[in-house]
Jmol script that loads the backbone (N, CA, C; Angstrom):
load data "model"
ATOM      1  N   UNK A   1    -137.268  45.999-250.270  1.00  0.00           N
ATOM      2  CA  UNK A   1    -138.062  47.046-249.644  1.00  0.00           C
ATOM      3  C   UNK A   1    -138.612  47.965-250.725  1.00  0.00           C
ATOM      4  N   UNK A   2    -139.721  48.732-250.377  1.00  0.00           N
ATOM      5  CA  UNK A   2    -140.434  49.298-250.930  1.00  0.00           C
ATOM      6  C   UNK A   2    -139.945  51.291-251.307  1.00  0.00           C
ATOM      7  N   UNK A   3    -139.738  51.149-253.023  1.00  0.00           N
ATOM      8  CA  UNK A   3    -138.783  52.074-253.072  1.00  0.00           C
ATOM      9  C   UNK A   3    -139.636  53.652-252.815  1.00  0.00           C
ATOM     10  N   UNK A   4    -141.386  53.598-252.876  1.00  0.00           N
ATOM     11  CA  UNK A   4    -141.804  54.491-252.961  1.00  0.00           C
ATOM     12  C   UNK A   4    -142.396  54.557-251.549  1.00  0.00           C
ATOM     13  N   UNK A   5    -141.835  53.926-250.349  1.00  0.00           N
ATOM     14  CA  UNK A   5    -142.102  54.704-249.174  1.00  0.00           C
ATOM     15  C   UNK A   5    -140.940  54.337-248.225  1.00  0.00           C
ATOM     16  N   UNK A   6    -140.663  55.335-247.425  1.00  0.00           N
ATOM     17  CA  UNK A   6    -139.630  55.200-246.544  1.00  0.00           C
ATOM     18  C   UNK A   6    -140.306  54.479-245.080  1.00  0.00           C
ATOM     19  N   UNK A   7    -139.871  53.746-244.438  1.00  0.00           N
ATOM     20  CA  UNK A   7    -140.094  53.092-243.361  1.00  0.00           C
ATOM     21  C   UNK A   7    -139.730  53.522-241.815  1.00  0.00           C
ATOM     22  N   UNK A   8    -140.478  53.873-241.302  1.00  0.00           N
ATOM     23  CA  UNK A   8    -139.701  54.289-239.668  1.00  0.00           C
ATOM     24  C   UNK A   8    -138.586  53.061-238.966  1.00  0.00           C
ATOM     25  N   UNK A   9    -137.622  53.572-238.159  1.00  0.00           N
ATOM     26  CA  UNK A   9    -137.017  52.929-237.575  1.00  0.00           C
ATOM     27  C   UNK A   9    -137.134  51.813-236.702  1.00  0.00           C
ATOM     28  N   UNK A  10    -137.148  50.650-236.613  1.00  0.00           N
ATOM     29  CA  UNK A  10    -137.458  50.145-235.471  1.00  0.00           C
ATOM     30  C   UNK A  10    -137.229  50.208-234.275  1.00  0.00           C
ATOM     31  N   UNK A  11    -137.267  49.945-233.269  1.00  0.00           N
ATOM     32  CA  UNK A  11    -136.652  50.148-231.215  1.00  0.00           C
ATOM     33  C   UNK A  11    -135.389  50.000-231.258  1.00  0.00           C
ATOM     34  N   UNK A  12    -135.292  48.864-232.147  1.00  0.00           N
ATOM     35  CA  UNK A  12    -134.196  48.205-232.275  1.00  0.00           C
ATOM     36  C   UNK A  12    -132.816  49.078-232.550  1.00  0.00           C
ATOM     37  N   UNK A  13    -133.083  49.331-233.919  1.00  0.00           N
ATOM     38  CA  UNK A  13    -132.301  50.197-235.420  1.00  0.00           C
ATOM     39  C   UNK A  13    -132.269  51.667-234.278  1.00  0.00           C
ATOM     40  N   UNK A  14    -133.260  52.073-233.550  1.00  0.00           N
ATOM     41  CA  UNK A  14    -132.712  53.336-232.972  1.00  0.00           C
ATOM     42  C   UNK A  14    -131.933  53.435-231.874  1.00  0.00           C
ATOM     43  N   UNK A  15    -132.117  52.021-231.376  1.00  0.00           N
ATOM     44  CA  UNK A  15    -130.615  52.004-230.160  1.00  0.00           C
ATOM     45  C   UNK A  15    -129.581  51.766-230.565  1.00  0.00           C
ATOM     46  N   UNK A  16    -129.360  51.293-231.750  1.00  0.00           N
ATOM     47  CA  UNK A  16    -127.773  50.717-232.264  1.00  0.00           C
ATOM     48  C   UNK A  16    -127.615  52.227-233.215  1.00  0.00           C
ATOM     49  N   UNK A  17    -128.434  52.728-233.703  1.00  0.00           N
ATOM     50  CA  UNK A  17    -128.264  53.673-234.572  1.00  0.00           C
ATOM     51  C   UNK A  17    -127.017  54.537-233.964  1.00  0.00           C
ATOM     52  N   UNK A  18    -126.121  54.898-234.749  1.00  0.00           N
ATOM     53  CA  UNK A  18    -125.246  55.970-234.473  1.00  0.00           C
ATOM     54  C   UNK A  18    -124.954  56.882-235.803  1.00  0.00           C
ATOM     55  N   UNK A  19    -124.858  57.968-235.321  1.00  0.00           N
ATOM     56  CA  UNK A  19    -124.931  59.399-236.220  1.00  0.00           C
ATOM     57  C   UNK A  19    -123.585  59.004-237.787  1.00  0.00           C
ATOM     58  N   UNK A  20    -122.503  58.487-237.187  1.00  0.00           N
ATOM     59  CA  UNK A  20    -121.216  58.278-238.515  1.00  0.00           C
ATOM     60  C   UNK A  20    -121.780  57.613-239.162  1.00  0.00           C
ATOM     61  N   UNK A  21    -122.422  56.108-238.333  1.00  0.00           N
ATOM     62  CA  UNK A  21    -122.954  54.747-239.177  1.00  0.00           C
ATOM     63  C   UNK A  21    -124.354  55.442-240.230  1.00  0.00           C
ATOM     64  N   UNK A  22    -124.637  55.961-239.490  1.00  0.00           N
ATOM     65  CA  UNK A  22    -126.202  56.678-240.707  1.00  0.00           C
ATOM     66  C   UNK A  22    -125.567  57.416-241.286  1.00  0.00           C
ATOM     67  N   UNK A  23    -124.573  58.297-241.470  1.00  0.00           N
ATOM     68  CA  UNK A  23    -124.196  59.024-242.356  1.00  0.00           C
ATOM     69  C   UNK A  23    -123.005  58.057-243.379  1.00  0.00           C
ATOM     70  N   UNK A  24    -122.595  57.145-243.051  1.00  0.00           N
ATOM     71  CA  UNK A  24    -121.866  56.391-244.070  1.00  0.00           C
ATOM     72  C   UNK A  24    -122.793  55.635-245.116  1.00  0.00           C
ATOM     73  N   UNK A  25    -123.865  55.195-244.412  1.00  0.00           N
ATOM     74  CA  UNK A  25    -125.136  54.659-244.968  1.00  0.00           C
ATOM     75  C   UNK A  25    -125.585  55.154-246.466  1.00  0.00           C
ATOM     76  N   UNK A  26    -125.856  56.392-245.676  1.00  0.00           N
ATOM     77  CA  UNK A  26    -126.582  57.699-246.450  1.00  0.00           C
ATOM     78  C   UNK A  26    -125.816  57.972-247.401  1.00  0.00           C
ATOM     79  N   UNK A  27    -124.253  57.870-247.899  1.00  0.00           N
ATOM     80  CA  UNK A  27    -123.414  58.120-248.511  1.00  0.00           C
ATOM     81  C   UNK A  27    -123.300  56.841-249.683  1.00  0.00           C
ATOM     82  N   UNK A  28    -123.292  55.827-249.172  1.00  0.00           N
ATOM     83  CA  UNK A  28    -123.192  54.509-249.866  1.00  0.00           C
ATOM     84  C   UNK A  28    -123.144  54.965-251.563  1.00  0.00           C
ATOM     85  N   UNK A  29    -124.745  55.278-251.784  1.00  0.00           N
ATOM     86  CA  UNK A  29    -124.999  55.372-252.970  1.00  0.00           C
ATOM     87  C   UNK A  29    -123.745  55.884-254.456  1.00  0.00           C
ATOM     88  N   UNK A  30    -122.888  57.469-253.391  1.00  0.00           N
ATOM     89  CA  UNK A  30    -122.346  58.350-254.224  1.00  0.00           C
ATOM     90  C   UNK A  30    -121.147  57.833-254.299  1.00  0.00           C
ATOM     91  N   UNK A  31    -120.646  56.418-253.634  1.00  0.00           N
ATOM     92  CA  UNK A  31    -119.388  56.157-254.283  1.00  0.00           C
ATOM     93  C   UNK A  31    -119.558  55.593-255.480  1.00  0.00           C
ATOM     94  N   UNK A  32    -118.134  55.213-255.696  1.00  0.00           N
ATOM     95  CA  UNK A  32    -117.756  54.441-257.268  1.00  0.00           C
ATOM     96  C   UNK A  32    -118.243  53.196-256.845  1.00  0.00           C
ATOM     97  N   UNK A  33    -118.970  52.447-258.021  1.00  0.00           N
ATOM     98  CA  UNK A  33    -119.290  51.044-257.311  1.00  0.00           C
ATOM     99  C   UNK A  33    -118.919  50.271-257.043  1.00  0.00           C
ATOM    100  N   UNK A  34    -116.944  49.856-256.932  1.00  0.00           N
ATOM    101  CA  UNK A  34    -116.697  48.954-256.187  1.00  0.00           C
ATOM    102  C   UNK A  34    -116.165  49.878-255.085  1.00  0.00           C
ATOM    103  N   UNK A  35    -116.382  50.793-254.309  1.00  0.00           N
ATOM    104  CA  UNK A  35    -116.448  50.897-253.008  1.00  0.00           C
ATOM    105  C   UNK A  35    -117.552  51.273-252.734  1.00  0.00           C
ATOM    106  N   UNK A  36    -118.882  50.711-252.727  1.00  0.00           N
ATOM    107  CA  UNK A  36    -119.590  51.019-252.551  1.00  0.00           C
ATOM    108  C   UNK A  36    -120.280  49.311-251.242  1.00  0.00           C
ATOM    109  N   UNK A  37    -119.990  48.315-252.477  1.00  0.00           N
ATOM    110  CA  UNK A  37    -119.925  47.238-251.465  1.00  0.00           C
ATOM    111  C   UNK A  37    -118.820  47.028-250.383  1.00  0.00           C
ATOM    112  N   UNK A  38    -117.701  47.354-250.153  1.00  0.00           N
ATOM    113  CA  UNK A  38    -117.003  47.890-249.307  1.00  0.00           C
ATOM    114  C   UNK A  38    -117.341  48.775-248.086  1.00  0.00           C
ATOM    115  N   UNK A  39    -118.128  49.495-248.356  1.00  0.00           N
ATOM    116  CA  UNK A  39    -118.743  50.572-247.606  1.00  0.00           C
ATOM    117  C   UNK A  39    -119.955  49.935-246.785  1.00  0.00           C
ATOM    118  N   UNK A  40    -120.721  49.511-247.926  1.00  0.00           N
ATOM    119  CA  UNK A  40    -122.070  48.903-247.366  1.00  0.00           C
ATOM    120  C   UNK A  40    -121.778  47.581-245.738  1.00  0.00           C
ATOM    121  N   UNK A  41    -120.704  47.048-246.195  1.00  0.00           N
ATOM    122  CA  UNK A  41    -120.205  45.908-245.620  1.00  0.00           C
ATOM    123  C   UNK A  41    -119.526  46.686-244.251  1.00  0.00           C
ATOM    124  N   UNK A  42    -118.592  47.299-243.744  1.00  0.00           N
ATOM    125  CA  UNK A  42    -118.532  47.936-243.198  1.00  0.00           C
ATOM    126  C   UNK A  42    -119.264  48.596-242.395  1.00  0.00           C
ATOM    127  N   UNK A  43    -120.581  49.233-242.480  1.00  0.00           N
ATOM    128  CA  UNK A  43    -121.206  49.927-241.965  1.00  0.00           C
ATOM    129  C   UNK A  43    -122.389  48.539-241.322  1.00  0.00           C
ATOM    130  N   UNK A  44    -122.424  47.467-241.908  1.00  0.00           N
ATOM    131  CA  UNK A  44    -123.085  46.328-241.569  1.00  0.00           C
ATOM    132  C   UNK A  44    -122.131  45.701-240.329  1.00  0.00           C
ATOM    133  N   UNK A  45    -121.353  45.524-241.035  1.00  0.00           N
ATOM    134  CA  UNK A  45    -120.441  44.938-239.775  1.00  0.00           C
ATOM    135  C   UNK A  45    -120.512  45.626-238.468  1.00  0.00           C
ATOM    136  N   UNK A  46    -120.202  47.141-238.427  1.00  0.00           N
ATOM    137  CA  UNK A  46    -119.895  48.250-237.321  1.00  0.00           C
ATOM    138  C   UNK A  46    -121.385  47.561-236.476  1.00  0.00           C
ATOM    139  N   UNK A  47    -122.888  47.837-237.330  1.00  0.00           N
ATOM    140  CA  UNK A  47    -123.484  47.761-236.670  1.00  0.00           C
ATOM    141  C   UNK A  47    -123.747  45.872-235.845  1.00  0.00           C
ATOM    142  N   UNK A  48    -123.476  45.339-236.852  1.00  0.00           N
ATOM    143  CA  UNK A  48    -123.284  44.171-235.737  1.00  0.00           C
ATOM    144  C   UNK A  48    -122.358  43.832-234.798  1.00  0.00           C
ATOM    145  N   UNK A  49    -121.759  44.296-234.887  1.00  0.00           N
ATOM    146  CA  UNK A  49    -120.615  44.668-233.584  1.00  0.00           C
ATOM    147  C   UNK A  49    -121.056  44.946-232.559  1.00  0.00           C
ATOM    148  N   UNK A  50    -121.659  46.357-232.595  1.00  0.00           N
ATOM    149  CA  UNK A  50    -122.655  47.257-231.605  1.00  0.00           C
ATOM    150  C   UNK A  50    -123.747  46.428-231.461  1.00  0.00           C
ATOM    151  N   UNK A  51    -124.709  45.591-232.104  1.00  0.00           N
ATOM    152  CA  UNK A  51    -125.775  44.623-231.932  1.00  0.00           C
ATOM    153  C   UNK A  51    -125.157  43.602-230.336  1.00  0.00           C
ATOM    154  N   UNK A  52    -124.283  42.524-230.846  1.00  0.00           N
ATOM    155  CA  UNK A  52    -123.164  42.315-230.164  1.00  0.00           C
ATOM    156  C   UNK A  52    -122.947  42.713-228.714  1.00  0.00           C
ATOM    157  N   UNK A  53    -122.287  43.754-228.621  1.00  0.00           N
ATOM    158  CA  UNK A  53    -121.713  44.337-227.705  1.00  0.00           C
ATOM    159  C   UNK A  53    -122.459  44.534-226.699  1.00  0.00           C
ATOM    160  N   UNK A  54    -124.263  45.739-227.195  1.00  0.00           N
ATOM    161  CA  UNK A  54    -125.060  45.507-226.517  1.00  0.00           C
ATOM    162  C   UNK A  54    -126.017  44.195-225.694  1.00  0.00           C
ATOM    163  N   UNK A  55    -125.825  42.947-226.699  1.00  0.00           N
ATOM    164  CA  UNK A  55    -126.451  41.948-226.154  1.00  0.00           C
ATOM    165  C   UNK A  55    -125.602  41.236-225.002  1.00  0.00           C
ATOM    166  N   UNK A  56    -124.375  41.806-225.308  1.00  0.00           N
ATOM    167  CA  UNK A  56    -123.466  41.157-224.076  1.00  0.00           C
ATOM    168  C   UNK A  56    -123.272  41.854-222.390  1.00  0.00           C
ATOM    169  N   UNK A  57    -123.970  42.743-222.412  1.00  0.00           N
ATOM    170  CA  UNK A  57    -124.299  43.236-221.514  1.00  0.00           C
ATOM    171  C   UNK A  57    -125.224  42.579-220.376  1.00  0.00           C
ATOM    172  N   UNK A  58    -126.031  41.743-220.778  1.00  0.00           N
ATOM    173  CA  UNK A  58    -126.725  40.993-219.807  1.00  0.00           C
ATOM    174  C   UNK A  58    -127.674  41.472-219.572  1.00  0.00           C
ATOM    175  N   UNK A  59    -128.741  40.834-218.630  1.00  0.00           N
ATOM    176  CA  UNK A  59    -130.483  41.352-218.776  1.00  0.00           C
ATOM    177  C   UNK A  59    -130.307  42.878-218.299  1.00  0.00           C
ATOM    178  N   UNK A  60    -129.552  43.117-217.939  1.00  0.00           N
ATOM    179  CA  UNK A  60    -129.970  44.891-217.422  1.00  0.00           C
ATOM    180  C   UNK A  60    -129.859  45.904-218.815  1.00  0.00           C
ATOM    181  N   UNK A  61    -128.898  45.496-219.272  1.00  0.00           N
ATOM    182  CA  UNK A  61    -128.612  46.037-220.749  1.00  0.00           C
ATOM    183  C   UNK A  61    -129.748  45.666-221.568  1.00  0.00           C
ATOM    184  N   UNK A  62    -130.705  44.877-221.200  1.00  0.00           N
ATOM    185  CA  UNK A  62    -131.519  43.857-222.532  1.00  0.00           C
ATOM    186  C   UNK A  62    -132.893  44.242-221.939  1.00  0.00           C
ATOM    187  N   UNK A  63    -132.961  44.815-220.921  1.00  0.00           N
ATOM    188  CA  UNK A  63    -134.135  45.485-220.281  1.00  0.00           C
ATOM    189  C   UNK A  63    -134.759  46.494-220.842  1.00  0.00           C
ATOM    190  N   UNK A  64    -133.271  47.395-221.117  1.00  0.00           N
ATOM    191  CA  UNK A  64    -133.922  48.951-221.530  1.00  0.00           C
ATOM    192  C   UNK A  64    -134.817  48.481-223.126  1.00  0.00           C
ATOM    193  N   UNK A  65    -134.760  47.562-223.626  1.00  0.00           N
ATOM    194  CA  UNK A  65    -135.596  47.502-225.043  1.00  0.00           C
ATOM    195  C   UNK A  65    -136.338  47.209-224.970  1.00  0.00           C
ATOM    196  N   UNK A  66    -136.933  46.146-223.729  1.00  0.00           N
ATOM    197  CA  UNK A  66    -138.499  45.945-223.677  1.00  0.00           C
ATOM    198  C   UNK A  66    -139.276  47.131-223.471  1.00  0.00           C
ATOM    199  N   UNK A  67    -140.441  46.612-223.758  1.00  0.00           N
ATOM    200  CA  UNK A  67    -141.792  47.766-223.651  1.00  0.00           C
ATOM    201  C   UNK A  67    -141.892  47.829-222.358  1.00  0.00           C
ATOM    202  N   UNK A  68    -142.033  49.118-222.436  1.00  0.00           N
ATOM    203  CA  UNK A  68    -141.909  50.142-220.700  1.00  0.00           C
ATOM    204  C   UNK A  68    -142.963  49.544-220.193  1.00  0.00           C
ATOM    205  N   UNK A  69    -144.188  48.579-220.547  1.00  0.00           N
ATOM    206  CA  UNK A  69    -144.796  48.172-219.773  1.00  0.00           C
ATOM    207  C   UNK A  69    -145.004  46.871-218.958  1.00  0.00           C
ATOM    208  N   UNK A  70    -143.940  46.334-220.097  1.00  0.00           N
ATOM    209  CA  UNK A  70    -143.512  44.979-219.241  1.00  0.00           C
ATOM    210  C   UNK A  70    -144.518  43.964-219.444  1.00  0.00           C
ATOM    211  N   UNK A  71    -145.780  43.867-219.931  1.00  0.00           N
ATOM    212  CA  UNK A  71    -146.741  43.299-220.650  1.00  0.00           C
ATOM    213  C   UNK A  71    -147.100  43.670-221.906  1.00  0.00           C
ATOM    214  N   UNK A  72    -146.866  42.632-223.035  1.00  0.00           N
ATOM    215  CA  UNK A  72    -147.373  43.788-224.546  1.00  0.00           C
ATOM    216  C   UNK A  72    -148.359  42.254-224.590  1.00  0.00           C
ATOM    217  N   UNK A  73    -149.598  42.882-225.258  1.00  0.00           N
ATOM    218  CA  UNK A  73    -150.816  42.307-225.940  1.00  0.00           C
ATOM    219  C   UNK A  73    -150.494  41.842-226.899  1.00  0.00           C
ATOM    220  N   UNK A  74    -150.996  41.283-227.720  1.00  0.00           N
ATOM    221  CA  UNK A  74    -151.116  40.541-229.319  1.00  0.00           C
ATOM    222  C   UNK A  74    -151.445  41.906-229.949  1.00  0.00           C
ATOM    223  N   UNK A  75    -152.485  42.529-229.154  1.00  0.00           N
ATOM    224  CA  UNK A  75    -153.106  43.577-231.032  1.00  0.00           C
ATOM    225  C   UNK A  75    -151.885  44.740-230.188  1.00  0.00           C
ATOM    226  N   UNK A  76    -151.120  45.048-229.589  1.00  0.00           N
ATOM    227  CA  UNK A  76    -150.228  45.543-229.472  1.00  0.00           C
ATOM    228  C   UNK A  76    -149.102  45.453-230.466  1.00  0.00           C
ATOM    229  N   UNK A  77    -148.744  44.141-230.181  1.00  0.00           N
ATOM    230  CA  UNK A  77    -147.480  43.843-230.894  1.00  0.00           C
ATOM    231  C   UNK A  77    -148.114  44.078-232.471  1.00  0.00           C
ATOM    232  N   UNK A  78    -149.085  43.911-232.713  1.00  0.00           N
ATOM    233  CA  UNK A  78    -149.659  43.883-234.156  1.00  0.00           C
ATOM    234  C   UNK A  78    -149.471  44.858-235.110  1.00  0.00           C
ATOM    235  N   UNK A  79    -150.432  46.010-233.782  1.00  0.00           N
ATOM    236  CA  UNK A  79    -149.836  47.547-234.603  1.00  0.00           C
ATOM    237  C   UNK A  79    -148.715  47.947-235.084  1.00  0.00           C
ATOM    238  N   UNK A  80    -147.661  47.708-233.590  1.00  0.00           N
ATOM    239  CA  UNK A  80    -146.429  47.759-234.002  1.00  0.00           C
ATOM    240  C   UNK A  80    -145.723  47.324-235.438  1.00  0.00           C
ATOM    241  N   UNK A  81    -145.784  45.874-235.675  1.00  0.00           N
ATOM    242  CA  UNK A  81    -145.548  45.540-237.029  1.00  0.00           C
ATOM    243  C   UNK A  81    -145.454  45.969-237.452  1.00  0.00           C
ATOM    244  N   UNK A  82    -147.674  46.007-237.887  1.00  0.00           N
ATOM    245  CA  UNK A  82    -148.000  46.745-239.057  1.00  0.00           C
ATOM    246  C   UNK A  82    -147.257  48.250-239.459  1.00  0.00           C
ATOM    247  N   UNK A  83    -146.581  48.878-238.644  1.00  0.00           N
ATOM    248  CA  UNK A  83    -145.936  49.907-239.203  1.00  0.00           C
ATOM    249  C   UNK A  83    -144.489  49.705-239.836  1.00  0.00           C
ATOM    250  N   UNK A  84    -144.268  48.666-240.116  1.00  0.00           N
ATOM    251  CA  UNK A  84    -143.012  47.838-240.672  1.00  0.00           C
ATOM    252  C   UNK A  84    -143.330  47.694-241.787  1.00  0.00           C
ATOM    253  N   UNK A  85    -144.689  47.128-242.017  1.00  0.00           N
ATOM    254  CA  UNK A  85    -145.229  45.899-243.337  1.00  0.00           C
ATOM    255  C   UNK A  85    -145.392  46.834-244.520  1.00  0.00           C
ATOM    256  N   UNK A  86    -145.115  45.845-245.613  1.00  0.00           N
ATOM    257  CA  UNK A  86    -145.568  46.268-246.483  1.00  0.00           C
ATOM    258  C   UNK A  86    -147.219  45.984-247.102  1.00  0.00           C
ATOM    259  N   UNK A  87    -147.529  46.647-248.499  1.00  0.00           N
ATOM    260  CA  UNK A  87    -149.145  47.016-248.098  1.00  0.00           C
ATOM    261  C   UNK A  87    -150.130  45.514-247.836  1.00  0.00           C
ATOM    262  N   UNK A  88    -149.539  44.249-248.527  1.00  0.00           N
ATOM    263  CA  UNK A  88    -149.514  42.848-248.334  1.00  0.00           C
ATOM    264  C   UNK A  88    -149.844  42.620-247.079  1.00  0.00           C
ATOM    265  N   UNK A  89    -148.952  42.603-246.328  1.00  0.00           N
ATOM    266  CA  UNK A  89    -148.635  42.213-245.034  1.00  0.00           C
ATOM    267  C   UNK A  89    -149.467  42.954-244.140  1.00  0.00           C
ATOM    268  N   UNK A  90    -149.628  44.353-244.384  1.00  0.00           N
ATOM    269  CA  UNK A  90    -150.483  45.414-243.960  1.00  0.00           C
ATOM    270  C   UNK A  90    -152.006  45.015-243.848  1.00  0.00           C
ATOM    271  N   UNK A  91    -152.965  44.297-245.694  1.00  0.00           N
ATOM    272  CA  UNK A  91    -153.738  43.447-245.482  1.00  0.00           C
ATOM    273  C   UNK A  91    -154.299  42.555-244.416  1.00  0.00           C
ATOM    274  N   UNK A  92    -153.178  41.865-244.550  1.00  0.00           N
ATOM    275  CA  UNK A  92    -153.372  40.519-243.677  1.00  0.00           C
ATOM    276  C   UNK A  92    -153.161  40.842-241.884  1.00  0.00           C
ATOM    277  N   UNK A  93    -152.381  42.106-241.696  1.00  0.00           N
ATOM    278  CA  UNK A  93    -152.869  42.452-239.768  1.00  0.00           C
ATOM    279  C   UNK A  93    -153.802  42.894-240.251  1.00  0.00           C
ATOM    280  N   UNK A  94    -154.170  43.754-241.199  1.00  0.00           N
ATOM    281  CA  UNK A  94    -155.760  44.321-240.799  1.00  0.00           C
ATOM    282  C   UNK A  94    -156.545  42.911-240.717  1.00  0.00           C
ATOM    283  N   UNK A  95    -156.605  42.116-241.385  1.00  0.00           N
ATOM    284  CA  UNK A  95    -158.223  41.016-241.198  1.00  0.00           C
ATOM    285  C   UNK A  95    -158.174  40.259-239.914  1.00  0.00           C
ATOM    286  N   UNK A  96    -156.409  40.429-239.270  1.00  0.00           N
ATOM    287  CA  UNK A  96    -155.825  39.578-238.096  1.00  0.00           C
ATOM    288  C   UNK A  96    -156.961  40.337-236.807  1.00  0.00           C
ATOM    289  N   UNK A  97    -156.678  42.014-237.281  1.00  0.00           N
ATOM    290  CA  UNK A  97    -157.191  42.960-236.184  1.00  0.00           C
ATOM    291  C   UNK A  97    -158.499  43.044-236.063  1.00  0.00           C
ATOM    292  N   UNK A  98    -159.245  43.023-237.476  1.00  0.00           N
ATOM    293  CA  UNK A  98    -160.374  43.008-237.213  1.00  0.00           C
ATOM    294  C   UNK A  98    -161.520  41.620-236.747  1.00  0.00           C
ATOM    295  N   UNK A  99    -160.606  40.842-236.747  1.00  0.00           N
ATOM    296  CA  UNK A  99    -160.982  38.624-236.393  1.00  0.00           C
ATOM    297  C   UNK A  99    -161.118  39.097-234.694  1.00  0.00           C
ATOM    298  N   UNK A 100    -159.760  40.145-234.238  1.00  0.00           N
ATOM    299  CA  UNK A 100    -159.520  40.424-232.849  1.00  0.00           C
ATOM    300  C   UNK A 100    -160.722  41.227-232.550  1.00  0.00           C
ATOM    301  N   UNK A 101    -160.958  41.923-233.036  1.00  0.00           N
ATOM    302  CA  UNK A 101    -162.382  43.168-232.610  1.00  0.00           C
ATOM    303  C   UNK A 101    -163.197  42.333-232.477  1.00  0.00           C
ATOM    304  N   UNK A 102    -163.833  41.778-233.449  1.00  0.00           N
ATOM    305  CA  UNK A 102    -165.026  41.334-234.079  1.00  0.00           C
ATOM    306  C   UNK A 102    -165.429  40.091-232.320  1.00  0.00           C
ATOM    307  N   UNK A 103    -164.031  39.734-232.068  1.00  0.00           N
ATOM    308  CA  UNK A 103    -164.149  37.931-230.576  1.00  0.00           C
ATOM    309  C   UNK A 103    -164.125  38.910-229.560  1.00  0.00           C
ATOM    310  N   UNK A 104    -163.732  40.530-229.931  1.00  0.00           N
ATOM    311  CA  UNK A 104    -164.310  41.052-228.376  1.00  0.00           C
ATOM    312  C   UNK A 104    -165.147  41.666-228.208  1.00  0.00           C
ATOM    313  N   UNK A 105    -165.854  42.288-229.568  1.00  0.00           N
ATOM    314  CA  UNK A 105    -167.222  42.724-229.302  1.00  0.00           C
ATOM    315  C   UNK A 105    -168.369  40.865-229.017  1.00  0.00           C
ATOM    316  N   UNK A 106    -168.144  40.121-229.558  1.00  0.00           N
ATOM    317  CA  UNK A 106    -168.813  38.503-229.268  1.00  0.00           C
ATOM    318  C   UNK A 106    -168.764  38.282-227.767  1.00  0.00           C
ATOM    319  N   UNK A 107    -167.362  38.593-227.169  1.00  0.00           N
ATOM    320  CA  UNK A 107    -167.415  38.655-225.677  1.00  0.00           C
ATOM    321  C   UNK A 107    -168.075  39.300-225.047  1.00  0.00           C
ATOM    322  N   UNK A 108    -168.485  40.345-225.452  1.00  0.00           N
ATOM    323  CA  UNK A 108    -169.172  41.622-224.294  1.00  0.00           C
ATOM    324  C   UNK A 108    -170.391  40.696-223.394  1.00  0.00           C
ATOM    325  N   UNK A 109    -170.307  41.343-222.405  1.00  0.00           N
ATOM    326  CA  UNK A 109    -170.768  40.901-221.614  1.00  0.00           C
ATOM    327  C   UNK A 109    -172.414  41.417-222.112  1.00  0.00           C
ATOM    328  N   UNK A 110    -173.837  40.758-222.305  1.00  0.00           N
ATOM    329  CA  UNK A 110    -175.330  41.059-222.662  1.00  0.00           C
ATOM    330  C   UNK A 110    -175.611  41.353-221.868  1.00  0.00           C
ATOM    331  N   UNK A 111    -176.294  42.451-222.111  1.00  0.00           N
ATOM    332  CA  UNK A 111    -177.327  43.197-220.695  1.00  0.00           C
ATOM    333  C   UNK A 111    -178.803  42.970-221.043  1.00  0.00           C
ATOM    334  N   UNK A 112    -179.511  42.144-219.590  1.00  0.00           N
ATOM    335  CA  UNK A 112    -180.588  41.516-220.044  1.00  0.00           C
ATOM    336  C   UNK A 112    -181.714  42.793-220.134  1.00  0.00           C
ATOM    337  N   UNK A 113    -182.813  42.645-221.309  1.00  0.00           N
ATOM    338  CA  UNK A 113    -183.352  43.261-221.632  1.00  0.00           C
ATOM    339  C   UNK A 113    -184.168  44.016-220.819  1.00  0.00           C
ATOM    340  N   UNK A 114    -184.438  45.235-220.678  1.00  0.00           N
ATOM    341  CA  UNK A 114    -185.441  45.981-219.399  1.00  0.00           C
ATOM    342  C   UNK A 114    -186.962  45.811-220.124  1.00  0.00           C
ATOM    343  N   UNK A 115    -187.490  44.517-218.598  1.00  0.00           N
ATOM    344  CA  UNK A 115    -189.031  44.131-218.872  1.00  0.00           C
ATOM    345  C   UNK A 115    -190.114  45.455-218.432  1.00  0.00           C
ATOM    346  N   UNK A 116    -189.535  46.541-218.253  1.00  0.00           N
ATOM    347  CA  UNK A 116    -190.386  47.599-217.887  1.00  0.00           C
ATOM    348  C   UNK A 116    -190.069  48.570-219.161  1.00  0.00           C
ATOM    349  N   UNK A 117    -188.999  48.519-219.926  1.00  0.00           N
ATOM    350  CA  UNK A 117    -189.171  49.408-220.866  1.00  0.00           C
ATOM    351  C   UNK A 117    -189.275  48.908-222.436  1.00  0.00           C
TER     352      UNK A 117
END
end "model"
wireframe off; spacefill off
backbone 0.3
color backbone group
């Protein structure tokens, strides 16, 4: 990952997120370095546990993460990404998004020309 920008959370990372686990996280760095992989491992584990736990809940539990609209688009899901990507990846949805613009302005429906004006 990219050391000169910080990344927003995903849907995901903010439902499993818990306040100790981000603060053990956040700490990692200032131990001695062999507890540091100790730590890291730990706080990985906790959260796959909780990953876990929640998926075992069954579709009602697995509901609340879909998109509140219950239909997501392609240039939907796209944006989304793109706020993940790095500037690479970032590139390549933009030419994805603009291939998408470009086949729906081609779609528009032509309005036939006015023979009086």
């Amino acid at each position: 990952m990219n050391e000169d920008r910080i990344a927003p959370m995903t849907p995901l990372d903010q439902m499993l997120a818990q306040d100790s686990l981000q603060m053990l996280k956040a700490a990692v760095p200032y131990f001695p370095a062999d507890a540091q992989r100790v730590f890291a491992l730990y706080a990985k584990m906790m959260e796959l546990s909780h990953t876990i736990a929640m998926f075992s809940g069954g579709p009602a539990e697995l509901m609340m993460m879909s998109e509140e609209s219950g239909t997501s688009q392609p240039l939907d899901i796209l944006q989304q990404l793109r706020t993940y990507a790095g500037e690479s990846q970032k590139e390549m949805i933009d030419q994805i998004l603009f291939a998408f613009h470009a086949l729906e302005i081609l779609q528009m429906p032509k309005e036939p020309a006015d023979p009086l004006g």
